[in-house]
C-alpha positions in Angstrom: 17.2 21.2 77.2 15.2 18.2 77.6 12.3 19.5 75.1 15.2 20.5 72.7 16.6 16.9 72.8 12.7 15.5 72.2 12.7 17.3 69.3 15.8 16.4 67.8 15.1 12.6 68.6 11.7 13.4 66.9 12.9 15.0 63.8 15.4 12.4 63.6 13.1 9.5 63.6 11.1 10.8 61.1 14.6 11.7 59.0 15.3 7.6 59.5 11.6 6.7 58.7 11.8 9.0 55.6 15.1 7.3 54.6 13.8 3.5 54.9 10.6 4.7 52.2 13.1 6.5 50.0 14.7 2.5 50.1 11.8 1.0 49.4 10.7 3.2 46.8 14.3 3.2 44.8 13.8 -0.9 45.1 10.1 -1.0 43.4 11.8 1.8 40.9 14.5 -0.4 39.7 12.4 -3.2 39.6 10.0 -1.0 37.5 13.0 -0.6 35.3 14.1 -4.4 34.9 10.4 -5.3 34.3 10.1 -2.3 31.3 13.8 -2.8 29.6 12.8 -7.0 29.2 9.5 -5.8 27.5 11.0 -3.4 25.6 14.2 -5.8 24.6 15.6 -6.6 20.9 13.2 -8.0 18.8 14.0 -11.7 17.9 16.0 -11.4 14.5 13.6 -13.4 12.5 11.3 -10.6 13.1 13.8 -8.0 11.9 14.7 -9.6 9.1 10.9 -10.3 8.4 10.2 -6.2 8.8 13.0 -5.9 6.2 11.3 -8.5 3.6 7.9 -6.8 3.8 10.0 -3.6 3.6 11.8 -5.2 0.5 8.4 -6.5 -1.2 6.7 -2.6 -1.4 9.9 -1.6 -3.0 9.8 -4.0 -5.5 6.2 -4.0 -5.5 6.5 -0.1 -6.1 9.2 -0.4 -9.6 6.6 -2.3 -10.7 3.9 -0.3 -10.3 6.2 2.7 -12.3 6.8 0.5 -15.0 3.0 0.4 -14.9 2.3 3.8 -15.2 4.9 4.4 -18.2 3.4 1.6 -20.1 0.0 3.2 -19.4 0.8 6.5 -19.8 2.1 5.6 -23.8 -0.8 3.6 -24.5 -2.8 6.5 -23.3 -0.8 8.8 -25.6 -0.8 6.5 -28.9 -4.5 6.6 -28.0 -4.7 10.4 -27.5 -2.4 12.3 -29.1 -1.6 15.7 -27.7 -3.2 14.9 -23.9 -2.0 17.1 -21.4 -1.0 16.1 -17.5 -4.3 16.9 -16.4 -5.9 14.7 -19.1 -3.5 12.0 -18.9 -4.2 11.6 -15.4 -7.9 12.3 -15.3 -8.1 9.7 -18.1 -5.6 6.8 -16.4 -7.3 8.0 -12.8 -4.0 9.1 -11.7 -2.0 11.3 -9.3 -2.2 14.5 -11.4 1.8 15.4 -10.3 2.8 11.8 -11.0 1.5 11.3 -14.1 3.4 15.5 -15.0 6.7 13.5 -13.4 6.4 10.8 -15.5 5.7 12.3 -18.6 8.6 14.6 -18.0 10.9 11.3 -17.6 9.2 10.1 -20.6 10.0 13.2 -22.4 13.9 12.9 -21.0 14.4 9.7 -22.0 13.2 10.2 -25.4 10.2 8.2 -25.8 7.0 11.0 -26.0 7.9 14.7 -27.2 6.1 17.5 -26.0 3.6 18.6 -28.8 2.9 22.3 -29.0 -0.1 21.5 -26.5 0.7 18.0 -24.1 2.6 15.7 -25.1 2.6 12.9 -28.2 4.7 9.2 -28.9 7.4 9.6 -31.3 
């Protein structure tokens, strides 16, 4: 019995040792946790709302650039009669399927007609 009761002390010291490191380790954890949510906290609003203005400014910056290519895109046309997509674009140094959207909005809206090859201004 004695060497059974050594034992059982033993295993039960290292059970309370064991114990006191899971402690400290779920302490440095949390602290871990504190340290990471306060870096990772809210940004300040003025640097929201300034994300939204630069957000805001390519937009805008964008409908202009549309109104860009339409204008371009009929000069090009009055110019060159007949052009196709691929010409359009090759000659405006364009997105080949942005310049075929365009003209196709163009051609919606009334203001170029498609010509028995490309397109022409009305």
């Amino acid at each position: 019995m004695p060497r059974t009761q050594q034992a059982i002390d033993t295993l039960e010291a290292e059970v309370a040792q064991q114990r006191r490191q899971l402690e400290r380790l779920e302490a440095e954890l949390q602290e871990a946790r504190a340290n990471h949510q306060d870096a990772l906290g809210v940004p300040a609003r003025s640097l929201r709302r300034a994300t939204a203005r630069r957000a805001s400014k390519r937009r805008a910056q964008a409908r202009t650039l549309k109104a860009d290519t339409h204008t371009s895109i009929l000069e090009f046309l009055a110019k060159h009669p007949g052009s196709t997509a691929g010409e359009v674009a090759k000659g405006l140094d364009l997105n080949r399927s942005t310049v075929s959207g365009r003209l196709a909005q163009l051609a919606k809206l009334g203001q170029i007609r498609k010509a028995e090859r490309g397109y022409a201004p009305r």
